[in-house]
DRENVEXKOL-623959 format. One record per residue (C-alpha): residue in three letters; x, z, y. Coordinates in steps of 0.25 Angstrom, whole numbers, plus 2048, in hexadecimal, padded with zeros to 3 digits. Each point is the difference from the previous one (the first is absolute). Layout:
// DRENVEXKOL-623959
+---------+-----+-----+-----+
! residuo !   x !   z !   y !
+---------+-----+-----+-----+
!     ALA !   X !   Z !   Y !
...
+---------+-----+-----+-----+
// end
This chain:
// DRENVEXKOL-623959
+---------+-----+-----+-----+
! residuo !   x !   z !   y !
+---------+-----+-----+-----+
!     UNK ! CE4 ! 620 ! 38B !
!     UNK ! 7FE ! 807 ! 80E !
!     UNK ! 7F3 ! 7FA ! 807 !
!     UNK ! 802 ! 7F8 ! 80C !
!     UNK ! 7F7 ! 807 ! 80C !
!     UNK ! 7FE ! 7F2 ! 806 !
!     UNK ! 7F6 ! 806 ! 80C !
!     UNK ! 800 ! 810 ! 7FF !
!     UNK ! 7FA ! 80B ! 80B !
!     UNK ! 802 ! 80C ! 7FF !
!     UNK ! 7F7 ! 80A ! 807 !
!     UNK ! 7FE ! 80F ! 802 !
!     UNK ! 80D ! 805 ! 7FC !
!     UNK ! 808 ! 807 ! 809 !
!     UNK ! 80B ! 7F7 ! 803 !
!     UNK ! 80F ! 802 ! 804 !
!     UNK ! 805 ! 7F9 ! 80B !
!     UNK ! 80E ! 7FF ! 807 !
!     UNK ! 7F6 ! 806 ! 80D !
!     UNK ! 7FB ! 80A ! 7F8 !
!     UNK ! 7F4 ! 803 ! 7F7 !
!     UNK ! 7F3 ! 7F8 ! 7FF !
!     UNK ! 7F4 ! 808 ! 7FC !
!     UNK ! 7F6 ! 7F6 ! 7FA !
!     UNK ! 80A ! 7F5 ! 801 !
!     UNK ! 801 ! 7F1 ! 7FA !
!     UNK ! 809 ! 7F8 ! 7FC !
!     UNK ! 800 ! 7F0 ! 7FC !
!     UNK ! 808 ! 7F8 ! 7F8 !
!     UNK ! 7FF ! 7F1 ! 7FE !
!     UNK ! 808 ! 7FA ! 7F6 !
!     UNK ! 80E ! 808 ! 800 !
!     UNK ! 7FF ! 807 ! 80E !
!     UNK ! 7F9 ! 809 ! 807 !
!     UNK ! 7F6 ! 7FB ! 80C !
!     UNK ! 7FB ! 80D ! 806 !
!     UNK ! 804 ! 80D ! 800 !
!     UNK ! 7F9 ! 80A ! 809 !
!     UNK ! 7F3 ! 806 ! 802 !
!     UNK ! 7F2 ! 7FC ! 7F8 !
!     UNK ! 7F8 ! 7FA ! 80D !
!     UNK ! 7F3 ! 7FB ! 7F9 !
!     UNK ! 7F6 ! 7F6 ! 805 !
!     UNK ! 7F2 ! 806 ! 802 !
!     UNK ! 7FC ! 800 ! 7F1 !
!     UNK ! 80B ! 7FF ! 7FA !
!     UNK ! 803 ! 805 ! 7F3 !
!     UNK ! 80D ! 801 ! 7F7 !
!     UNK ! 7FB ! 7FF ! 7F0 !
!     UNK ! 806 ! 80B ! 7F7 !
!     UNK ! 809 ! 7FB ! 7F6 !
!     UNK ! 7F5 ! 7FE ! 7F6 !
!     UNK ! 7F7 ! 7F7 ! 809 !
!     UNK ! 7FD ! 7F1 ! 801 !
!     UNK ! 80A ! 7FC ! 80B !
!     UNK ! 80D ! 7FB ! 7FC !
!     UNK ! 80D ! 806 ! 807 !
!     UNK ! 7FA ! 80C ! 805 !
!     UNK ! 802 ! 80E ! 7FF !
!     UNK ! 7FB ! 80E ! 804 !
!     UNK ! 80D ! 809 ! 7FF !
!     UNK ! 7F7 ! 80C ! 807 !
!     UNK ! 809 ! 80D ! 7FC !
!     UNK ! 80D ! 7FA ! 7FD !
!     UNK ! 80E ! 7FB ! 807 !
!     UNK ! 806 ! 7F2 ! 803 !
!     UNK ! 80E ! 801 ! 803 !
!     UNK ! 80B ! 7F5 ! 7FF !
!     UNK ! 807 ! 7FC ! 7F5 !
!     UNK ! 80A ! 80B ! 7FB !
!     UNK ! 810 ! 7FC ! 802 !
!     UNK ! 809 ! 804 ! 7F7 !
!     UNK ! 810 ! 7FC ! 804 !
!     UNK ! 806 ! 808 ! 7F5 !
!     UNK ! 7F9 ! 7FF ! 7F2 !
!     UNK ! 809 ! 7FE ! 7F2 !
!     UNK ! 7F5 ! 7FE ! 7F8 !
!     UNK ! 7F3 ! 802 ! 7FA !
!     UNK ! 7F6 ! 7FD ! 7F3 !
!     UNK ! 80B ! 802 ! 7F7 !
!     UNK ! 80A ! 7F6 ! 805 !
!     UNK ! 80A ! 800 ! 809 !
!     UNK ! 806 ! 7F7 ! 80C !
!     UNK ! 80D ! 802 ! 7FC !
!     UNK ! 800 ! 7FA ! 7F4 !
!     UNK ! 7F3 ! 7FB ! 7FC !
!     UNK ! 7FB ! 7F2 ! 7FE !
!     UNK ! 7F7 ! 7F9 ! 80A !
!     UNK ! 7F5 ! 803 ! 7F8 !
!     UNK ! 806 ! 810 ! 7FF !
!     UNK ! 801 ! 7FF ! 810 !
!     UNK ! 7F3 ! 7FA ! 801 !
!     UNK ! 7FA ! 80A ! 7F8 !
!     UNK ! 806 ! 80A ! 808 !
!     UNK ! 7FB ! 7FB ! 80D !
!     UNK ! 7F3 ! 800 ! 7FD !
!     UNK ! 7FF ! 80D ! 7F9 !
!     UNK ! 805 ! 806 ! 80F !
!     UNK ! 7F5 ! 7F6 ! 808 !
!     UNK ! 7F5 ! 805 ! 7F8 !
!     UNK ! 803 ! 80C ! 806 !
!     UNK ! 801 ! 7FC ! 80D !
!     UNK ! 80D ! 7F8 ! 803 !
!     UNK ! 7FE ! 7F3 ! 805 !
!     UNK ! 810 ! 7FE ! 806 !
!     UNK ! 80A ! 805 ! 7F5 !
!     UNK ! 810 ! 800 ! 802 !
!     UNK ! 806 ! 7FF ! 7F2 !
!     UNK ! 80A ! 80A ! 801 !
!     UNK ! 80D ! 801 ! 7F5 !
!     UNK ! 80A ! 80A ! 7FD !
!     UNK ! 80F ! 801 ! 7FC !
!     UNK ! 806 ! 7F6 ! 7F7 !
!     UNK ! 80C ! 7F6 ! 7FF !
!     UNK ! 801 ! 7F7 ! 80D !
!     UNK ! 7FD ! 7F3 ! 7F7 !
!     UNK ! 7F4 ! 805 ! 7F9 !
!     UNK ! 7FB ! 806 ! 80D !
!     UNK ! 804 ! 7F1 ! 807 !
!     UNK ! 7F7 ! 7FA ! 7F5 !
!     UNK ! 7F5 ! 809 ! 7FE !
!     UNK ! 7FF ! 7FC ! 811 !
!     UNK ! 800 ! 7F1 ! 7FD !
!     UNK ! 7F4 ! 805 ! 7F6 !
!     UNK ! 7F9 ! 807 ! 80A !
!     UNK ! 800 ! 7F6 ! 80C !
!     UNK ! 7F8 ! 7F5 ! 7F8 !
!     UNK ! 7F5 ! 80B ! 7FD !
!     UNK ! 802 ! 804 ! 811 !
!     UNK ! 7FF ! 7F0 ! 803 !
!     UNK ! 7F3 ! 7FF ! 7F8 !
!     UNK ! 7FC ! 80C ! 808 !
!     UNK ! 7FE ! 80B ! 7F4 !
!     UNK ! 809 ! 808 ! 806 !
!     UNK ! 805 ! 804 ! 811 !
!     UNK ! 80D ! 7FF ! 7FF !
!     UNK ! 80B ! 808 ! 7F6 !
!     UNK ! 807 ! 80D ! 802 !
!     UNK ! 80D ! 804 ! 7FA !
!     UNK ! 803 ! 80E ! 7FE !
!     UNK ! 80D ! 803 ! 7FB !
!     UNK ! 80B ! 7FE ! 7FC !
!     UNK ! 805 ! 803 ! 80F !
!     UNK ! 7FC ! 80F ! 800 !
!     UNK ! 808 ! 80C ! 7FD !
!     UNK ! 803 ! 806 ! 7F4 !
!     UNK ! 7FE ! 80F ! 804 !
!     UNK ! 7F1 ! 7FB ! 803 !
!     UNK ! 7FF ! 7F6 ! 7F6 !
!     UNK ! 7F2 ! 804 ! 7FC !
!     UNK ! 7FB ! 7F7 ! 7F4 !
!     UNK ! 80B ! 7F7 ! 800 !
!     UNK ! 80E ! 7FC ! 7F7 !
!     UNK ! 80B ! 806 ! 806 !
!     UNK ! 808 ! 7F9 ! 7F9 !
!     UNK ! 7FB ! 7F3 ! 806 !
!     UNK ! 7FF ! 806 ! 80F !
!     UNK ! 80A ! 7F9 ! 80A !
!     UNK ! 804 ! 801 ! 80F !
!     UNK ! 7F7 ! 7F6 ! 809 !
!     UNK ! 80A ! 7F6 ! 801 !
!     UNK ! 7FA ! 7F5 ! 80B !
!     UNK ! 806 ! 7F5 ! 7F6 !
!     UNK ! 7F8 ! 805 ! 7F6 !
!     UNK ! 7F2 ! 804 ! 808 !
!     UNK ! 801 ! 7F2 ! 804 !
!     UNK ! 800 ! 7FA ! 7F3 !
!     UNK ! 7F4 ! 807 ! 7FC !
!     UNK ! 7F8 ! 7F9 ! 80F !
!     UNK ! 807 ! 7F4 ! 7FB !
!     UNK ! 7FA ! 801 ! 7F1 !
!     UNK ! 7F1 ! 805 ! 806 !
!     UNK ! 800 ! 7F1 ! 808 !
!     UNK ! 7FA ! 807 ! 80D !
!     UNK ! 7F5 ! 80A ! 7FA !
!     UNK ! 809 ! 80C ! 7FF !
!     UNK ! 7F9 ! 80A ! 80A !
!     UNK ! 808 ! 80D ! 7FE !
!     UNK ! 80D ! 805 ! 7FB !
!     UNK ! 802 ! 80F ! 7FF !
!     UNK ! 80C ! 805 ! 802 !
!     UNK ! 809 ! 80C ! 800 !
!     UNK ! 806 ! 7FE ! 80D !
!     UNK ! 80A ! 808 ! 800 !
!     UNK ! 807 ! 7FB ! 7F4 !
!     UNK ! 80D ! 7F7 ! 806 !
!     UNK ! 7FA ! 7F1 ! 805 !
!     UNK ! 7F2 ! 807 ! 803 !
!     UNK ! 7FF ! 7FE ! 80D !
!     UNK ! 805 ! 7F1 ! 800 !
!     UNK ! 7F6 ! 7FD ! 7F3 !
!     UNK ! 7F4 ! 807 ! 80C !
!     UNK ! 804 ! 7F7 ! 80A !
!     UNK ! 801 ! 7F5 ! 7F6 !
!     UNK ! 7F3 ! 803 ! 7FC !
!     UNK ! 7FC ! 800 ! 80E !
!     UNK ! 802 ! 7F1 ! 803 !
!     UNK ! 7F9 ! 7FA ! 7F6 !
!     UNK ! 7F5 ! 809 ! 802 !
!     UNK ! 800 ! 809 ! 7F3 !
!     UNK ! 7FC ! 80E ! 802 !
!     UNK ! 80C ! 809 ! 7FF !
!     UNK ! 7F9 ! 80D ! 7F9 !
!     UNK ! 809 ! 80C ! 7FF !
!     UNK ! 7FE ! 807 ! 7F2 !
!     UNK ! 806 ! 807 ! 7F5 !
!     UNK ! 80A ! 805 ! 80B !
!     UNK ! 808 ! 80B ! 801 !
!     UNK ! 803 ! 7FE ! 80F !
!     UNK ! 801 ! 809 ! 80B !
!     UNK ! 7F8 ! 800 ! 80D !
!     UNK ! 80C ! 7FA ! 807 !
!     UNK ! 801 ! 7F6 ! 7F5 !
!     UNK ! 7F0 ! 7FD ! 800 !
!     UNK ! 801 ! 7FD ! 80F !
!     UNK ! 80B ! 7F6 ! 7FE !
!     UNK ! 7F7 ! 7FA ! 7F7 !
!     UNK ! 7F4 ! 800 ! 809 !
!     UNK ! 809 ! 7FC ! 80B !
!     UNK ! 804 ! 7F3 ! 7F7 !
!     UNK ! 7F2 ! 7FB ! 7FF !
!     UNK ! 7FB ! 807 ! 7F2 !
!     UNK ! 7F0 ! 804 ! 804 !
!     UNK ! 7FB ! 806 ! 7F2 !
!     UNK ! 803 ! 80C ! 7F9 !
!     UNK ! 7FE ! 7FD ! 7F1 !
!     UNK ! 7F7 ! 80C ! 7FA !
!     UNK ! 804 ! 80B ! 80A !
!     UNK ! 803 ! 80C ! 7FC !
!     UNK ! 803 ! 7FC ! 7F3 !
!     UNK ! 80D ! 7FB ! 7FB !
!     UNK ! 806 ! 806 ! 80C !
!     UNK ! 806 ! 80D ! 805 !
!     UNK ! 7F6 ! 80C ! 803 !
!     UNK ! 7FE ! 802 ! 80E !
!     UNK ! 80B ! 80C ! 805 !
!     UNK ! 7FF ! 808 ! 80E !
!     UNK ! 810 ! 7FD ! 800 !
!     UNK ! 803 ! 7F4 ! 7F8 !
!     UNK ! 7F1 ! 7F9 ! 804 !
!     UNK ! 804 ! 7F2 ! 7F7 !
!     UNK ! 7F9 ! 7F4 ! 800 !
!     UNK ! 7F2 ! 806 ! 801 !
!     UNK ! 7FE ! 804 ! 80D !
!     UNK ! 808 ! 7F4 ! 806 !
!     UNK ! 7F6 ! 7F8 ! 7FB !
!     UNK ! 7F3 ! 809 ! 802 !
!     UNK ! 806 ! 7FF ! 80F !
!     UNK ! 803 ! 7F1 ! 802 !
!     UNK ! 7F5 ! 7F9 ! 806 !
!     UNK ! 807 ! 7F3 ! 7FA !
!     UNK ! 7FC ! 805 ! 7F0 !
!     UNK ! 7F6 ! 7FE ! 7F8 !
!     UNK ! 7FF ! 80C ! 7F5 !
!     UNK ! 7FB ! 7FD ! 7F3 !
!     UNK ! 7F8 ! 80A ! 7F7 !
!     UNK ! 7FD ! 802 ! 7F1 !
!     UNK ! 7F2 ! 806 ! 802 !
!     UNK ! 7FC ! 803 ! 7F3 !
!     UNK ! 801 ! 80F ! 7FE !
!     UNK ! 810 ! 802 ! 7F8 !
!     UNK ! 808 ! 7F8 ! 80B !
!     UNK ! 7FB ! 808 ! 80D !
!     UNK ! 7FB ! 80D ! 800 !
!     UNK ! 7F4 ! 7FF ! 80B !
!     UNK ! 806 ! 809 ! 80A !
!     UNK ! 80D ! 7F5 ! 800 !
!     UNK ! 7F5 ! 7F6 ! 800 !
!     UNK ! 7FA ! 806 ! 80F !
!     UNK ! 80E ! 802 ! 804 !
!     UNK ! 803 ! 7F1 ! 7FF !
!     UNK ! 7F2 ! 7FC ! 807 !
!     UNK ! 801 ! 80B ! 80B !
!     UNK ! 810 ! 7FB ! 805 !
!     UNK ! 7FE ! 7F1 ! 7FD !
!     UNK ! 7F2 ! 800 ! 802 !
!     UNK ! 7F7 ! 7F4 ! 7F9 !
!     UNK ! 808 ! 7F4 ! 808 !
!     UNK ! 80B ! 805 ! 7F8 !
!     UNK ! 7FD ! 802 ! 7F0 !
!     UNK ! 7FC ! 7F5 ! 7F5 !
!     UNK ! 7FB ! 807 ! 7F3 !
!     UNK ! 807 ! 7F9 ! 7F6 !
!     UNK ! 7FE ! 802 ! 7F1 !
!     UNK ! 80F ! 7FE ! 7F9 !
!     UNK ! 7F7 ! 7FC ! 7F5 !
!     UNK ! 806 ! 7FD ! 7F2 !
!     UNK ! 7FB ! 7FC ! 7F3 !
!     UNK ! 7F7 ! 80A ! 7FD !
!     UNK ! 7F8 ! 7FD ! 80D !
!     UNK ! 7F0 ! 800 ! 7FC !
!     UNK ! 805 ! 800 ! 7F0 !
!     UNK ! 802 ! 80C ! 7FB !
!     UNK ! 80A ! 80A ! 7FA !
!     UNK ! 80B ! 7FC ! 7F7 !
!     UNK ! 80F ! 7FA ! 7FF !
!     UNK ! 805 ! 7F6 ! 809 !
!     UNK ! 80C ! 7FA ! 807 !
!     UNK ! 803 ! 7FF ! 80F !
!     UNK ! 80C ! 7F7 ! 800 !
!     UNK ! 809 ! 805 ! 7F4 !
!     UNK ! 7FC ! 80F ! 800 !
!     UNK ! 7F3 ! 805 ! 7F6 !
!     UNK ! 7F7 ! 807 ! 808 !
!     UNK ! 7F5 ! 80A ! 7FA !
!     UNK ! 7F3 ! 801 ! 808 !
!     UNK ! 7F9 ! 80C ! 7FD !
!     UNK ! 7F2 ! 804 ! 808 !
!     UNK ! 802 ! 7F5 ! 808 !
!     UNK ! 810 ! 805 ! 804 !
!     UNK ! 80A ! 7F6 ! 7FD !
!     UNK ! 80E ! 806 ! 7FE !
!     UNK ! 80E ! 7FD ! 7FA !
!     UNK ! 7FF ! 804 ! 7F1 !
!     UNK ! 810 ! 802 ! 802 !
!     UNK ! 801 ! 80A ! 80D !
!     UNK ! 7F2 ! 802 ! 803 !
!     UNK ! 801 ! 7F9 ! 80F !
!     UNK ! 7F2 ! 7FA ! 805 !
!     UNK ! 7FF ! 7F1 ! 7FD !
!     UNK ! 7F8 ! 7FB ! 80A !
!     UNK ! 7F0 ! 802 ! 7FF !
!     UNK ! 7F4 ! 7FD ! 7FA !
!     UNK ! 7F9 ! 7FF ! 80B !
!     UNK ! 7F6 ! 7F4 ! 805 !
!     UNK ! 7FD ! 800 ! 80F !
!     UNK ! 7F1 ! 806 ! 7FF !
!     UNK ! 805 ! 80B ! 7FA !
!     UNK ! 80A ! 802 ! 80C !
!     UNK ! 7F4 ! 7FB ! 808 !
!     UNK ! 7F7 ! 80C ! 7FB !
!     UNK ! 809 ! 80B ! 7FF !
!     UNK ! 803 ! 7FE ! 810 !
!     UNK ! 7F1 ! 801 ! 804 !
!     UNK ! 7FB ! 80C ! 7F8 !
!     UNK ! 80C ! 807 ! 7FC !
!     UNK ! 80A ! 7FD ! 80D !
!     UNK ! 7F4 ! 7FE ! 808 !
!     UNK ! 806 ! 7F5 ! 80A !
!     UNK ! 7F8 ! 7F7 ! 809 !
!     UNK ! 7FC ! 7F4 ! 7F7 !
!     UNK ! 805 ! 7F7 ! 80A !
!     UNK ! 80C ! 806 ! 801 !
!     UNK ! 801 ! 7FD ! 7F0 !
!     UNK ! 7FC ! 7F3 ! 803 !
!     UNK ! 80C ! 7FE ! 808 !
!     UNK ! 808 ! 805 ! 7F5 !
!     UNK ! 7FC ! 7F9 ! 7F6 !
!     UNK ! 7FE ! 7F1 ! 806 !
!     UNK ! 802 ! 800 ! 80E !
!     UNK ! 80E ! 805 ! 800 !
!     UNK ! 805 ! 7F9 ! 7F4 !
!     UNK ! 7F9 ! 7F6 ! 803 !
!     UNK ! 808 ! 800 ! 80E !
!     UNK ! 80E ! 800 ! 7F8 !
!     UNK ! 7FE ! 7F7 ! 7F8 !
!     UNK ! 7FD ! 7F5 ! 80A !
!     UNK ! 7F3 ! 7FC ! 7FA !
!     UNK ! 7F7 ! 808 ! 80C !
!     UNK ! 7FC ! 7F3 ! 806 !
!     UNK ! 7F8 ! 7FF ! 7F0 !
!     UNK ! 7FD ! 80C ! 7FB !
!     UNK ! 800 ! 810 ! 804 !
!     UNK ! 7F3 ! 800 ! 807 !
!     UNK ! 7F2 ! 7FC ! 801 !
!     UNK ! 801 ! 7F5 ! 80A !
!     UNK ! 7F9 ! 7F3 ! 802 !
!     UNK ! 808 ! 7F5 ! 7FC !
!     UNK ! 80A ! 809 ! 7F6 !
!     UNK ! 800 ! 7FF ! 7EF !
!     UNK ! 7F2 ! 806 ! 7FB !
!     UNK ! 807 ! 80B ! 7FB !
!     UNK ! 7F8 ! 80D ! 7FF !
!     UNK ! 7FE ! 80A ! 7F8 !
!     UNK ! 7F1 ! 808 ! 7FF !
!     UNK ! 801 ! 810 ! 7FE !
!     UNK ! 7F4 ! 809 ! 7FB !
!     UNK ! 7FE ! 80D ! 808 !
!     UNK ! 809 ! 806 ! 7F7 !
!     UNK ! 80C ! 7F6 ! 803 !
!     UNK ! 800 ! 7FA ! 7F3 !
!     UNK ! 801 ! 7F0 ! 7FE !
!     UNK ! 7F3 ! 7F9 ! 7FD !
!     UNK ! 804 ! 7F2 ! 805 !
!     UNK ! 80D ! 7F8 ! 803 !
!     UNK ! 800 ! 7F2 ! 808 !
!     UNK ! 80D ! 7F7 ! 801 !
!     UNK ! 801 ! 7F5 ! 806 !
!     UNK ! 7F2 ! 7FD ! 7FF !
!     UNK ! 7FE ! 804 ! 7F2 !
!     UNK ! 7FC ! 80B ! 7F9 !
!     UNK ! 808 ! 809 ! 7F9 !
!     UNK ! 7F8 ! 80A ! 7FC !
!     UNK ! 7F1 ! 7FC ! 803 !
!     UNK ! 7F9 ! 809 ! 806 !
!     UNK ! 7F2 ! 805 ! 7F7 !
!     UNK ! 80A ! 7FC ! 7F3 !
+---------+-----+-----+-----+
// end
């Protein structure tokens, strides 16, 4: 059972703020919020304890990071189980695996299936987003194209009928916070600017659009671009598709699969450098397999194979989603993309964080927001996880 940090400071770390980085910074928490977050301005004689020492609460975090809670707003799964059709305990399970690496705020994403069972695997969902598990659900599929249908059943793919999207809002009781859609496919536009008025993100993904056709889209109110670059049209100097409508658009927020197979790091700088940080969410498209291991597994009705940590079709061979947990997307950026690490921050809470609607509680380290943070070592690896007050994973365990 995580421990409940009651009274906690945090010392000596550098911190991440929405302003910038702290060096020697501190952060308090009381109960379930944070108190302070800025720079460390001791009293004549004042001395923080290490973590070994007598006074309760306290801790040196001399040569490591505090950043906000990581945000993750499209995640299939994780620990073995999946969000499409596991129990609550499988889901559960699932989350937790993704917030003892780093994710305080998940979105249980699903994938294509029949419109009933999708309409009752989102009643499902919602009482586990009402007791506050999970941020909100995400469908992906079955509204996308067929000639960019990834790791999803053709067979069970259909056009985004607005009657239909609906039906899934309807079923999702008010916690549905994205749709991704084809947009192109006949009703798209109508489902966006259905989506649009009862303040679900539009995400265009899986599409096989043109630019022309992205900017319709844009134009209609969708604001996310559902793992760009892939599931998509390459960029062409003639026929430039959907990629550089929504690289351009100052209204879009790009997603990216940072894990290594998704992007190749040049792609990765491409996106950073036209959007720029206010404009990218690392996201994870996790599945199953997510901080478990190799193996079989099932994303919706398709067998997957993940091998060396790569998950594919084992019919076709198409990627199915990722393995990836957000430190690991977290890492890769500062030592082998070598971004800012506050412009990964506003990648990966800030900005989902933003989208999502949830910025006024979460996103950054902020007096009066959840005590959600995570605690880096030099090296960008997770040594301690707080949500909501409670540890995670305890720092010195």
């Amino acid at each position: 059972m995580a421990a409940r940090a009651e009274s906690t400071v945090l010392t000596g770390a550098r911190v991440v703020l929405p302003t910038g980085i702290v060096e020697n910074g501190r952060v308090s928490v009381e109960g379930g919020r944070i108190t302070e977050a800025g720079p460390a301005a001791p009293s004549a004689g004042d001395t923080t304890p290490s973590p070994g020492a007598t006074a309760p609460g306290a801790l040196d975090l001399t040569g490591h990071w505090v950043v906000p809670g990581f945000v993750d707003m499209h995640n299939h799964g994780g620990g073995g189980a999946s969000f499409t059709s596991g129990s609550a305990d499988d889901v559960l399970r699932g989350v937790r695996t993704h917030q003892e690496h780093g994710t305080t705020t998940l979105v249980a994403s699903t994938v294509t299936g029949e419109m009933d069972f999708l309409a009752q695997r989102a009643g499902f969902l919602s009482e586990l987003v009402e007791q506050g598990d999970l941020a909100g659900i995400h469908f992906e599929g079955p509204f996308i194209s067929p000639c960019r249908k990834g790791a999803h059943s053709e067979v069970l793919l259909r056009d985004p009928d607005p009657a239909e999207v609906r039906k899934l809002l309807d079923a999702a009781r008010g916690t549905a916070r994205m749709v991704t859609l084809a947009t192109e496919l006949p009703g798209g536009i109508d489902s966006v600017r259905l989506l649009v008025e009862h303040g679900v993100i539009a995400a265009i993904g899986h599409t096989d659009a043109t630019y022309e056709q992205t900017v319709e889209a844009v134009d209609a109110g969708a604001t996310v671009a559902t793992h760009l670059f892939n599931a998509m049209p390459p960029l062409g100097h003639r026929a430039p598709g959907p990629i550089a409508a929504l690289l351009e658009d100052e209204r879009i927020t790009v997603e990216l699969i940072n894990d290594g197979t998704h992007l190749h790091p040049a792609a990765l700088e491409l996106a950073f450098h036209r959007a720029g940080a206010g404009r990218v969410a690392f996201i994870t498209d996790a599945m199953d397999a997510a901080g478990f291991g190799d193996g079989v597994y099932q994303l919706g009705p398709l067998e997957v194979e993940v091998k060396d940590g790569v998950a594919r079709l084992a019919v076709g061979g198409s990627i199915a989603g990722s393995t990836l947990t957000l430190d690991t997307a977290f890492r890769r950026a500062a030592t082998i993309d070598r971004l800012p690490v506050a412009d990964i921050v506003r990648a990966i809470s800030a900005n989902p964080a933003k989208l999502l609607g949830v910025d006024d509680r979460v996103g950054s380290l902020e007096a009066g927001k959840d005590a959600d943070l995570v605690i880096l070592d030099a090296d960008f690896a997770v040594t301690g996880v707080l949500r909501k007050g409670e540890w995670v994973v305890e720092p010195g365990r």
